[in-house]
Biopython code that builds the backbone (N, CA, C, O; Angstrom):
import numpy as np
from Bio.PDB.StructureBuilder import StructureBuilder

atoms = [
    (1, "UNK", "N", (193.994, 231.562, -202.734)),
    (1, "UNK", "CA", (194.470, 231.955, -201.419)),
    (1, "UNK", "C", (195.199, 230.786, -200.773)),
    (1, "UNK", "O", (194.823, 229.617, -200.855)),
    (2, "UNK", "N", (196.248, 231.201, -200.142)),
    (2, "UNK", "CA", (197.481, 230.270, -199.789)),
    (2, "UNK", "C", (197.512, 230.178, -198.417)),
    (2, "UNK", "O", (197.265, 231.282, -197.932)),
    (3, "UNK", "N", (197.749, 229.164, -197.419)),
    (3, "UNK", "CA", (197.795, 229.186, -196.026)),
    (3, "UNK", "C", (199.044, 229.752, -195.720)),
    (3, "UNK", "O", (199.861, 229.791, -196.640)),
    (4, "UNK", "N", (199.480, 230.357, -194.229)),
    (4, "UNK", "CA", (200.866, 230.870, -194.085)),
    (4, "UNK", "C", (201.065, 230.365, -192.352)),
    (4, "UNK", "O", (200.270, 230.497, -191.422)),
    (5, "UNK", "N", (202.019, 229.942, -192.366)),
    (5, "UNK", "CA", (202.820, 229.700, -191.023)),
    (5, "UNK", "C", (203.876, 230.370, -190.802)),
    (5, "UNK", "O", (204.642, 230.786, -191.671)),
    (6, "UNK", "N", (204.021, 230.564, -189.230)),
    (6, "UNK", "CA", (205.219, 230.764, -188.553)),
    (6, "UNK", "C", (206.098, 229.613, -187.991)),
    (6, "UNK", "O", (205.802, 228.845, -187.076)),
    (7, "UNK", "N", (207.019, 229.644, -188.582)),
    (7, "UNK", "CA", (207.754, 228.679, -187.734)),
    (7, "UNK", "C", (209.202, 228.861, -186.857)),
    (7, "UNK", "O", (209.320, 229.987, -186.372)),
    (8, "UNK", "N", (210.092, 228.112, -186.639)),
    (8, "UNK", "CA", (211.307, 228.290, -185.526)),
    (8, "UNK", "C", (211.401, 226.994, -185.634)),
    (8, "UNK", "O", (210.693, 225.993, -185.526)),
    (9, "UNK", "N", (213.260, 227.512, -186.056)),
    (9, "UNK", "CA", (214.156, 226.432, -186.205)),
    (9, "UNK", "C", (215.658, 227.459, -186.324)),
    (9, "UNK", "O", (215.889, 228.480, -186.972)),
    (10, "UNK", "N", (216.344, 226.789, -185.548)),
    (10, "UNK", "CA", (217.751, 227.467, -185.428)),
    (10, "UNK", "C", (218.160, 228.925, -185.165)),
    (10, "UNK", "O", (219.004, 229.707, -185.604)),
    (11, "UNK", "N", (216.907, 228.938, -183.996)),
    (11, "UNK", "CA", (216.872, 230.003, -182.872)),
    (11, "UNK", "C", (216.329, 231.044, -183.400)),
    (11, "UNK", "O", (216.329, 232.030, -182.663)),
    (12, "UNK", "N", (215.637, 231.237, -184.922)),
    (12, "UNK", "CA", (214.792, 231.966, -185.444)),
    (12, "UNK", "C", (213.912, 231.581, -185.784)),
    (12, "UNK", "O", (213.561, 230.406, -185.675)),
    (13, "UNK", "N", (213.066, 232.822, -186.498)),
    (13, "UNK", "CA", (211.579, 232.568, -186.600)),
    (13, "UNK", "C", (210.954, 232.784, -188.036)),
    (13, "UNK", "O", (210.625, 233.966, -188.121)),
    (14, "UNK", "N", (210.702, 232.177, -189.053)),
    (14, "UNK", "CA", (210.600, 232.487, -190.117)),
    (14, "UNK", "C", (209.000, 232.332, -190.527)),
    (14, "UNK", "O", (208.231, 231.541, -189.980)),
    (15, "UNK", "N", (208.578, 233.433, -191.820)),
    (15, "UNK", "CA", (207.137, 233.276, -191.925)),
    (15, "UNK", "C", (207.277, 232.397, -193.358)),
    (15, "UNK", "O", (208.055, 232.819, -194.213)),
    (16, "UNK", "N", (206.420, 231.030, -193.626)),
    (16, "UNK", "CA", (206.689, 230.297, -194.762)),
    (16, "UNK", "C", (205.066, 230.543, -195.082)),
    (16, "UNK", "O", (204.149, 230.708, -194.278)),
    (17, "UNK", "N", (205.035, 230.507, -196.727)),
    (17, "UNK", "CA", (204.012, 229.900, -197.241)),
    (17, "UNK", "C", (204.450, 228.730, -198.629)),
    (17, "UNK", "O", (205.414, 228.749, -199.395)),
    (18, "UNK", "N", (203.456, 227.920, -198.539)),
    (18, "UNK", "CA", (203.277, 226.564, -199.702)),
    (18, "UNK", "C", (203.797, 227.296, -200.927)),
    (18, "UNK", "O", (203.314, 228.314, -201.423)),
    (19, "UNK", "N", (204.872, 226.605, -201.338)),
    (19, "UNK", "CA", (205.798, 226.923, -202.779)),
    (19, "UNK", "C", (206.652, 227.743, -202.837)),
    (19, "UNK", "O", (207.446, 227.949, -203.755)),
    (20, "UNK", "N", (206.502, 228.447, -201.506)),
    (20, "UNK", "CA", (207.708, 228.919, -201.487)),
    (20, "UNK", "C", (209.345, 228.435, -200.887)),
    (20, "UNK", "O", (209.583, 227.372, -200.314)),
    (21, "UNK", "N", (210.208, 229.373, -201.156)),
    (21, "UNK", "CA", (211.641, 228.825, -200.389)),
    (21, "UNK", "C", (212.212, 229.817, -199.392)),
    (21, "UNK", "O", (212.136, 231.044, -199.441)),
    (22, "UNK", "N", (212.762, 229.100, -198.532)),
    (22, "UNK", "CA", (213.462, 229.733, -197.546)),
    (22, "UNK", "C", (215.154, 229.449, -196.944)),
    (22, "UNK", "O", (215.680, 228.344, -196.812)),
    (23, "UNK", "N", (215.519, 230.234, -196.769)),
    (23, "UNK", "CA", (217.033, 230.270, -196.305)),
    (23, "UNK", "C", (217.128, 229.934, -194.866)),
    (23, "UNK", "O", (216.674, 230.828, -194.153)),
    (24, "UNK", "N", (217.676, 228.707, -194.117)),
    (24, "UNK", "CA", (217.475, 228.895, -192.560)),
    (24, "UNK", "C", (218.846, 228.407, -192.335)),
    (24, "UNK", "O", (219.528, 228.043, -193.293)),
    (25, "UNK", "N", (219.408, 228.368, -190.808)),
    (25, "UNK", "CA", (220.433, 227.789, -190.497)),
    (25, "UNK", "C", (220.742, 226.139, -190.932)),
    (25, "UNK", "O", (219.751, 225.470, -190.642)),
    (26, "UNK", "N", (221.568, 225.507, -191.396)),
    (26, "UNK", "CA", (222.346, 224.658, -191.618)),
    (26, "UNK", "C", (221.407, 223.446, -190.885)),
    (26, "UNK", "O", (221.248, 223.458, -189.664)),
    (27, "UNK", "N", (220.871, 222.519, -191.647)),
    (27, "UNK", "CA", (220.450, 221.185, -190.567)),
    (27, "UNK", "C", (220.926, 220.029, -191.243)),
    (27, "UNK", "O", (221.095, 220.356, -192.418)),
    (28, "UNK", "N", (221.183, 219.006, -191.096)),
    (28, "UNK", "CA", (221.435, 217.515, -191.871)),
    (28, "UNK", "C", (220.474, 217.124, -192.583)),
    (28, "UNK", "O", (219.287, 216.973, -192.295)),
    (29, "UNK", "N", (221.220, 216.910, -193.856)),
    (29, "UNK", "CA", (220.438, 216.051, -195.142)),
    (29, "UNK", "C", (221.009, 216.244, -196.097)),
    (29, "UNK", "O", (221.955, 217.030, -196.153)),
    (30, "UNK", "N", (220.450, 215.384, -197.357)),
    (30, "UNK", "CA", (220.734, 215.375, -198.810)),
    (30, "UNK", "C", (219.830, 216.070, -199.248)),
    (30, "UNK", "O", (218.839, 216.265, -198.544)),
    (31, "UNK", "N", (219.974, 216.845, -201.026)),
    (31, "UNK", "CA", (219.422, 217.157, -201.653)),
    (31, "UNK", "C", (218.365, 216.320, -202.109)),
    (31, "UNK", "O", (218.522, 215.167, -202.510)),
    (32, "UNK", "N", (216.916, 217.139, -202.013)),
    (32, "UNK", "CA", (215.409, 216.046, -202.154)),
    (32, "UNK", "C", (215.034, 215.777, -201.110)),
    (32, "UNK", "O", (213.825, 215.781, -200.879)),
    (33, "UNK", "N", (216.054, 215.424, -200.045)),
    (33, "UNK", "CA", (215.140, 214.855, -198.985)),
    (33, "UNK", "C", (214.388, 215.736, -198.078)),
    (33, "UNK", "O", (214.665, 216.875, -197.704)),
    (34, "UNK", "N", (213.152, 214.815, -197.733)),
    (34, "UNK", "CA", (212.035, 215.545, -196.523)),
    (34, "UNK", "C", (212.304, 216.052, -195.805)),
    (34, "UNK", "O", (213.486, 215.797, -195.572)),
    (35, "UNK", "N", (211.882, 216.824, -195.088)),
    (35, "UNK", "CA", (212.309, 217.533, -193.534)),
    (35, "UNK", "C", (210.424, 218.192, -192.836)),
    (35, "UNK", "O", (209.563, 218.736, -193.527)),
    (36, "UNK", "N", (210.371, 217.985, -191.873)),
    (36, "UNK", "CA", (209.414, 218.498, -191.068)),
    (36, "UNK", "C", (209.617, 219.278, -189.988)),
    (36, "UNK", "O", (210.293, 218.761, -189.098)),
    (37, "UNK", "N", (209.234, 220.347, -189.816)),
    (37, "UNK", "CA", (209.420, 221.002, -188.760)),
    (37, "UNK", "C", (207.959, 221.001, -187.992)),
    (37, "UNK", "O", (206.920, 221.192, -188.624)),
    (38, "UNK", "N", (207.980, 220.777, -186.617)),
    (38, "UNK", "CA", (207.125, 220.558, -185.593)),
    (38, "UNK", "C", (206.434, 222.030, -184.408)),
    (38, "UNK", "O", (205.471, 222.220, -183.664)),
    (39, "UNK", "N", (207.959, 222.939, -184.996)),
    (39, "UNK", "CA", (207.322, 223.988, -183.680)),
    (39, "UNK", "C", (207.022, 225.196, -184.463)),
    (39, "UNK", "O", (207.902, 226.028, -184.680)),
    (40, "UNK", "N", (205.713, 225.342, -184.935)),
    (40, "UNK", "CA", (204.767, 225.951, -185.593)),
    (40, "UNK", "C", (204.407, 226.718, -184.744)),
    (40, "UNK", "O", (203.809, 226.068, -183.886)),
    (41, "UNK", "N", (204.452, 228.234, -184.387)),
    (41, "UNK", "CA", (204.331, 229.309, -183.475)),
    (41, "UNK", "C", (203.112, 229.795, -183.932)),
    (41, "UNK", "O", (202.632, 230.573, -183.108)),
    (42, "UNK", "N", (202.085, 229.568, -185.403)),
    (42, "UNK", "CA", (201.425, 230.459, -185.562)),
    (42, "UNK", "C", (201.033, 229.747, -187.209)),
    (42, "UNK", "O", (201.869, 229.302, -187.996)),
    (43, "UNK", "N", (199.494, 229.808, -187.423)),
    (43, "UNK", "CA", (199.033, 229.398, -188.598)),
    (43, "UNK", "C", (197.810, 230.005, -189.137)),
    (43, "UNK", "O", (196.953, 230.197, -188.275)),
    (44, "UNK", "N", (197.518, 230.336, -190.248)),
    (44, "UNK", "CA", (196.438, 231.673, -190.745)),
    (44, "UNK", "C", (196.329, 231.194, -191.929)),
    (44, "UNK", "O", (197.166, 230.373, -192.303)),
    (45, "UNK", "N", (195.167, 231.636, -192.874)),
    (45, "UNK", "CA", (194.435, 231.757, -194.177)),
    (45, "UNK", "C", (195.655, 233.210, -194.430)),
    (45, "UNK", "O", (196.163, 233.821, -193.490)),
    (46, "UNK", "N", (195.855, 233.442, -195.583)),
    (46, "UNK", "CA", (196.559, 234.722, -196.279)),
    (46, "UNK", "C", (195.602, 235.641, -196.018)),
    (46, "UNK", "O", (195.960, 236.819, -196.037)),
    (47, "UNK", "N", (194.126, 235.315, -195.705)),
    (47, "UNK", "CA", (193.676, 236.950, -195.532)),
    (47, "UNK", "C", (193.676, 237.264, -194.101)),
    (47, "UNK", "O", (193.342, 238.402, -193.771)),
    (48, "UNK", "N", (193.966, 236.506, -193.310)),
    (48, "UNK", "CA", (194.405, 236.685, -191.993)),
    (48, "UNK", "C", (192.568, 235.982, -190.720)),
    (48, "UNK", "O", (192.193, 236.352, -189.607)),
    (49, "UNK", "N", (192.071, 235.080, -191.562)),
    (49, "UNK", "CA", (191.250, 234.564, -191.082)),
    (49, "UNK", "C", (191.466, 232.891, -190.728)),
    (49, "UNK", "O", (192.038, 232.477, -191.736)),
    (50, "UNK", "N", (191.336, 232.040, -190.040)),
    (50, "UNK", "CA", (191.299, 230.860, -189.264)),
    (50, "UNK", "C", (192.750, 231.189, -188.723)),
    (50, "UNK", "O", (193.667, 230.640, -189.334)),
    (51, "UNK", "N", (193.012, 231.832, -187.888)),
    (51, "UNK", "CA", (194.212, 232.164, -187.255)),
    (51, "UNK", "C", (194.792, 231.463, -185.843)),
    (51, "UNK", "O", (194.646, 231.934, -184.715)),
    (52, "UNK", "N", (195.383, 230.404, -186.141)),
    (52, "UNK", "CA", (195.600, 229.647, -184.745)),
    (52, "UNK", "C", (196.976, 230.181, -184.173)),
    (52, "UNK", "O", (198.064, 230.118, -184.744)),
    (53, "UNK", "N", (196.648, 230.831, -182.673)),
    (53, "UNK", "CA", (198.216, 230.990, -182.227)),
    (53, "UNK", "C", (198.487, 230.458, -181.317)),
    (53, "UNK", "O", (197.652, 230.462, -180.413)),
    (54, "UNK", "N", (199.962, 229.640, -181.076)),
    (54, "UNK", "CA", (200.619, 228.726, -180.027)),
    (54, "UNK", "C", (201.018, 229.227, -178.925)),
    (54, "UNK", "O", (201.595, 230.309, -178.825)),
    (55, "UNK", "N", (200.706, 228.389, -177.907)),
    (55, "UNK", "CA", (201.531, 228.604, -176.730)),
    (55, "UNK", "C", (201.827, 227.689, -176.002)),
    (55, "UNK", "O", (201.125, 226.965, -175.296)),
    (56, "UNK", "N", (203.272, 227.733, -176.240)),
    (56, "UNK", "CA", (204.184, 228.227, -177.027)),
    (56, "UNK", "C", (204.163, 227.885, -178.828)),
    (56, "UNK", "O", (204.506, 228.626, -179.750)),
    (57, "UNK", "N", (203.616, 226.466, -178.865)),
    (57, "UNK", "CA", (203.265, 225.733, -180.093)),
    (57, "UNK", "C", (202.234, 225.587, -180.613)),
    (57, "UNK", "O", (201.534, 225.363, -179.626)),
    (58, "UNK", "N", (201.317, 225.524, -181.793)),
    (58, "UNK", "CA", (200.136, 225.120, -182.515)),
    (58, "UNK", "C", (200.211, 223.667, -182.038)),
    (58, "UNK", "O", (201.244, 223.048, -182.295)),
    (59, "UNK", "N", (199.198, 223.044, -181.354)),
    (59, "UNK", "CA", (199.275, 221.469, -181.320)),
    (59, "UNK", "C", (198.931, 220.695, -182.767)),
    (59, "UNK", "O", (198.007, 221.238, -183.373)),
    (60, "UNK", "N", (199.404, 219.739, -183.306)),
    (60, "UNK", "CA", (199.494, 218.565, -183.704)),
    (60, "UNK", "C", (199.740, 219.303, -185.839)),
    (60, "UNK", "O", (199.479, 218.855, -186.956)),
    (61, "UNK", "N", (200.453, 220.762, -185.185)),
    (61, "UNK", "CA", (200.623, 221.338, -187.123)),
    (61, "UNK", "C", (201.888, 220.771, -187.252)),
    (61, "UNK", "O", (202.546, 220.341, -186.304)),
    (62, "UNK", "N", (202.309, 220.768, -188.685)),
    (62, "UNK", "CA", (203.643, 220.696, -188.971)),
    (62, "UNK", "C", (203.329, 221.232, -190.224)),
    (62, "UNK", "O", (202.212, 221.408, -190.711)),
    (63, "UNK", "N", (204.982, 221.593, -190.928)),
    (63, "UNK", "CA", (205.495, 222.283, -191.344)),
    (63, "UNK", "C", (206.281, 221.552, -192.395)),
    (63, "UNK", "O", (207.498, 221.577, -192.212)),
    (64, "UNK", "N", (205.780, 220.793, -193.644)),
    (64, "UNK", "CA", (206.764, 219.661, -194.671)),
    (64, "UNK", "C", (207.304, 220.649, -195.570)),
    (64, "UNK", "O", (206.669, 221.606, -196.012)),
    (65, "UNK", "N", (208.691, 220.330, -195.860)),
    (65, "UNK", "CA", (209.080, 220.824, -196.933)),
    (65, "UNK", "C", (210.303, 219.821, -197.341)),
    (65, "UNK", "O", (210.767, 218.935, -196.624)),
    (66, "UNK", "N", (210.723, 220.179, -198.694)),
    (66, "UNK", "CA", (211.997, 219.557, -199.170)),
    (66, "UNK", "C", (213.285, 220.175, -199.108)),
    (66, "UNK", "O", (213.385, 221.375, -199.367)),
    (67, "UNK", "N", (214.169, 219.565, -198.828)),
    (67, "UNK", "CA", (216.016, 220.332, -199.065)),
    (67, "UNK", "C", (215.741, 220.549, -200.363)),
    (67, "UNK", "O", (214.892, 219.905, -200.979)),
    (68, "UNK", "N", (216.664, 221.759, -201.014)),
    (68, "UNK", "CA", (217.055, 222.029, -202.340)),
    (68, "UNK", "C", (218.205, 222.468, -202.655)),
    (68, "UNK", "O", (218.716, 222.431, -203.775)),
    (69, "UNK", "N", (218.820, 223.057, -201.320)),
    (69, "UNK", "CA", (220.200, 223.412, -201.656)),
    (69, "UNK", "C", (221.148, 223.488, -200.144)),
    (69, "UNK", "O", (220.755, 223.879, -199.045)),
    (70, "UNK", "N", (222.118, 223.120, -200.417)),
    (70, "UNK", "CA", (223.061, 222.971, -199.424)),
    (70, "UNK", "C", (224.010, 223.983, -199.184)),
    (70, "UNK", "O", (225.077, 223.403, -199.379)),
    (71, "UNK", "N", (224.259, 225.128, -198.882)),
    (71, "UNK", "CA", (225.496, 225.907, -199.172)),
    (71, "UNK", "C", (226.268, 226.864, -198.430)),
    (71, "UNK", "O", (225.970, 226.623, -197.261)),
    (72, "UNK", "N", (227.078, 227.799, -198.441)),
    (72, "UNK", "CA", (227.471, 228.854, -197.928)),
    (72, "UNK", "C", (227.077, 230.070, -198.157)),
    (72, "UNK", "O", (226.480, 230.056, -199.234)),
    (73, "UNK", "N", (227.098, 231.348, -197.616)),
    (73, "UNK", "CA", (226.561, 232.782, -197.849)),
    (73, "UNK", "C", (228.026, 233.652, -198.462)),
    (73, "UNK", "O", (228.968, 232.967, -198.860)),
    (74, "UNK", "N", (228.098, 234.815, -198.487)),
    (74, "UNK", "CA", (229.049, 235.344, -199.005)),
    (74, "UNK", "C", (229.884, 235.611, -198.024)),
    (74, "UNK", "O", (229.460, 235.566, -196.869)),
    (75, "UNK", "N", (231.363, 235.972, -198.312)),
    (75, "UNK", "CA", (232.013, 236.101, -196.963)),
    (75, "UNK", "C", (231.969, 237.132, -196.520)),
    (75, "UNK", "O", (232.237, 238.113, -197.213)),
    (76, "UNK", "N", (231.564, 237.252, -195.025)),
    (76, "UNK", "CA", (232.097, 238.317, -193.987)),
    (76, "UNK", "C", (233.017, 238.716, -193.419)),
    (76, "UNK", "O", (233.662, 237.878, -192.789)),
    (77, "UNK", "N", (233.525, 240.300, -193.387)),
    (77, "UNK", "CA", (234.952, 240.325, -192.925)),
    (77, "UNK", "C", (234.607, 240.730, -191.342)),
    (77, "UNK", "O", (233.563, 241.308, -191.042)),
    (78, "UNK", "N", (235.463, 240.410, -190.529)),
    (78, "UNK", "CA", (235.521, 240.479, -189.038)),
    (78, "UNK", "C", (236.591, 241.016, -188.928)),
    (78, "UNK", "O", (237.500, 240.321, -189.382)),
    (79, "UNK", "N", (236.994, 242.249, -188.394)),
    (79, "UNK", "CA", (237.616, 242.836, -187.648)),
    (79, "UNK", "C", (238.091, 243.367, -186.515)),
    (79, "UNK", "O", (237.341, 244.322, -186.314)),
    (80, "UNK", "N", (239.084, 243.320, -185.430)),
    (80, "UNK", "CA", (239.348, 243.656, -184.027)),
    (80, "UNK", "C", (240.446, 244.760, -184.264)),
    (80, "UNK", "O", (241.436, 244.469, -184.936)),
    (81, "UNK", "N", (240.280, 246.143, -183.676)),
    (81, "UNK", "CA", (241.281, 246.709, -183.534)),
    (81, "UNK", "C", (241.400, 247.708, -181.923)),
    (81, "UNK", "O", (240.520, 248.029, -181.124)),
    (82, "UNK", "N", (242.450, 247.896, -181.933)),
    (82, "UNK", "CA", (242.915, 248.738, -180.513)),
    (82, "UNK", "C", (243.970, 249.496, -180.981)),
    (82, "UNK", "O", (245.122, 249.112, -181.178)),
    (83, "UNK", "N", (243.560, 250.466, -181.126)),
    (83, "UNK", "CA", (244.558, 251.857, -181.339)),
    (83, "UNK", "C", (245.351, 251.897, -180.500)),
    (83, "UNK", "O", (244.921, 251.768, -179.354)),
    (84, "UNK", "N", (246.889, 252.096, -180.701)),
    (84, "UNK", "CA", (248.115, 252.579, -179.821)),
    (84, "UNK", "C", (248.547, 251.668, -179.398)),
    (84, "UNK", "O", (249.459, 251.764, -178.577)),
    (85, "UNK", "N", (247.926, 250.106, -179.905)),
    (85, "UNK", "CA", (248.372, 249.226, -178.780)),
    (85, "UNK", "C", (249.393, 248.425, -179.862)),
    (85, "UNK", "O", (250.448, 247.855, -179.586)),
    (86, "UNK", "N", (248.751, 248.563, -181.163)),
    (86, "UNK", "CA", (249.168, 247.873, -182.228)),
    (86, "UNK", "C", (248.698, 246.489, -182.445)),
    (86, "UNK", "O", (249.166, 245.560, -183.103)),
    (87, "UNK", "N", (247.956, 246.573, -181.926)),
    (87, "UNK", "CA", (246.855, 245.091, -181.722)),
    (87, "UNK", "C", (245.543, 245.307, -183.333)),
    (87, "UNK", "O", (244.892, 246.338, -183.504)),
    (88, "UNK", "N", (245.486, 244.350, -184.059)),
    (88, "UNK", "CA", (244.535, 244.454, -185.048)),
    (88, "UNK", "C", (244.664, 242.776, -185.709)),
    (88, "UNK", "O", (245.672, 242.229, -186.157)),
    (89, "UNK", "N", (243.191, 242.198, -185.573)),
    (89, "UNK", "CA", (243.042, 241.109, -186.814)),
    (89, "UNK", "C", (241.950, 241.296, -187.095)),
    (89, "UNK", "O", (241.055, 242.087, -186.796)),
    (90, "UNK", "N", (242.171, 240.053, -188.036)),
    (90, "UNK", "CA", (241.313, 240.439, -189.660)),
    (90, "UNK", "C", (240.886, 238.577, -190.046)),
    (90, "UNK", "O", (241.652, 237.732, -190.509)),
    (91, "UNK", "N", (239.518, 238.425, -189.677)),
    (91, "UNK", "CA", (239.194, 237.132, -189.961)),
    (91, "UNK", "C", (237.803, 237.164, -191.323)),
    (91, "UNK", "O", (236.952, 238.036, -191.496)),
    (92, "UNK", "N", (237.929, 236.428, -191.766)),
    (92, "UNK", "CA", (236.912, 236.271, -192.145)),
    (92, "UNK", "C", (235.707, 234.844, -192.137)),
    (92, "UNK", "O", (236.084, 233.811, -191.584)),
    (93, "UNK", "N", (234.610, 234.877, -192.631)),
    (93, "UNK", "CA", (233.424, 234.010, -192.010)),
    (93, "UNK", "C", (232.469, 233.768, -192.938)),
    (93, "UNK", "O", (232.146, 234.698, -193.678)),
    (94, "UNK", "N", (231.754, 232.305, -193.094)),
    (94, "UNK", "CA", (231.485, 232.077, -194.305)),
    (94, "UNK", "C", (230.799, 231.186, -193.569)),
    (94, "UNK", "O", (231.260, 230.107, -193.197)),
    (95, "UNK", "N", (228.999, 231.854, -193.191)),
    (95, "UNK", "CA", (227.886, 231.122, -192.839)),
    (95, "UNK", "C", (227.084, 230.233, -193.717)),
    (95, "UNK", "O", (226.585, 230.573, -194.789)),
    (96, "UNK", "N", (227.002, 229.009, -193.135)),
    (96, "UNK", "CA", (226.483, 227.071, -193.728)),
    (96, "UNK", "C", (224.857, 227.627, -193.810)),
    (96, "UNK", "O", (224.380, 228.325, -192.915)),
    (97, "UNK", "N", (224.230, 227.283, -194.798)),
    (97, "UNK", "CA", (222.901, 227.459, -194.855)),
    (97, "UNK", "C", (222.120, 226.463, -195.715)),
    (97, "UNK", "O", (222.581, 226.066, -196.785)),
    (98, "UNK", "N", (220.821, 226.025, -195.197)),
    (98, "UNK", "CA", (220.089, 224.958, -196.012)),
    (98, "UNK", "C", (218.747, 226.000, -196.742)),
    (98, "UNK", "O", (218.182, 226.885, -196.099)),
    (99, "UNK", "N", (218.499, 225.730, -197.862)),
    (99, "UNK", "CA", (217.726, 226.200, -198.773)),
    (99, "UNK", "C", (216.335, 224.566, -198.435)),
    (99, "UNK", "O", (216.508, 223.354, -198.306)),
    (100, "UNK", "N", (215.095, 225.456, -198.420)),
    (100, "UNK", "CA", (213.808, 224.209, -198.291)),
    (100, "UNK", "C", (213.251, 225.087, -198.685)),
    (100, "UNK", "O", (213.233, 226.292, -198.432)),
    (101, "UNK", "N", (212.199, 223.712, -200.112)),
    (101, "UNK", "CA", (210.824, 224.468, -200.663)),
    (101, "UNK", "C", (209.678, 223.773, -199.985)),
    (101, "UNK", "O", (209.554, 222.564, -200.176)),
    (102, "UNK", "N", (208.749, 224.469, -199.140)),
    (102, "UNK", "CA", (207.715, 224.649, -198.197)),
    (102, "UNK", "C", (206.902, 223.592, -199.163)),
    (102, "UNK", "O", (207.151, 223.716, -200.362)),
    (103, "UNK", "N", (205.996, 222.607, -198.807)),
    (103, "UNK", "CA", (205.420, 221.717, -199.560)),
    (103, "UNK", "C", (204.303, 221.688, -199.301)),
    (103, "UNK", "O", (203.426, 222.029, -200.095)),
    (104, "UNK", "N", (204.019, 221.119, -197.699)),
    (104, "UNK", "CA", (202.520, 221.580, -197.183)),
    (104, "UNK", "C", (202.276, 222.174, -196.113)),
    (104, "UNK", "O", (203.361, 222.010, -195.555)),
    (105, "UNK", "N", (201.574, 222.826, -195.301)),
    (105, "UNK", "CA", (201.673, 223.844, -193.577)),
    (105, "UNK", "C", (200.073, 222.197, -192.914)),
    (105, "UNK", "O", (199.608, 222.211, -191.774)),
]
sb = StructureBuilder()
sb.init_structure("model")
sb.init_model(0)
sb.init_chain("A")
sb.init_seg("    ")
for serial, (resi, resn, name, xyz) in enumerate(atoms, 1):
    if name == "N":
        sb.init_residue(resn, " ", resi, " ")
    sb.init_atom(name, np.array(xyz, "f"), 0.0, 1.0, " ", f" {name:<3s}", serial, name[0])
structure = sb.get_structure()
């Protein structure tokens, strides 16, 4: 049985557990290196027993994991149109994302 946290970072809220990986918004670093996240919303046993919840934060948890990948998502097409006016563009968008494997809660 595996511990599980909630955490928030880059205006979302993601549920991590130990060994696993997660996709979050874009933060600074190299591949390997550490990262800690501090604002831990929520921490539990997998069967949903020692359940600490924050308010707003769990005091003194964190959240270690490692970078593993640096990259982009697939592209999105963006479109604007206005009928009759002859008004129409066409952009597309290609969201920055950091890959981290969860190490300890």
């Amino acid at each position: 049985m595996g511990k599980l946290a909630i955490i928030q970072t880059g205006g979302k809220q993601y549920k991590v557990q130990e060994g696993k990986k997660i996709r979050i918004e874009k933060i600074e670093g190299v591949l390997g290196s550490p990262v800690a996240f501090q604002e831990v919303l929520l921490t539990s046993d997998e069967d949903g027993k020692n359940v600490h919840i924050g308010t707003p934060h769990v005091e003194g948890a964190a959240v270690k994991g490692t970078i593993t990948k640096q990259g982009r998502l697939k592209k999105i097409t963006v479109i604007k149109f206005k009928r009759k006016v002859r008004y129409r563009r066409k952009r597309g968008h290609r969201q920055h994302f950091t890959e981290i494997e969860i190490t300890t809660l």
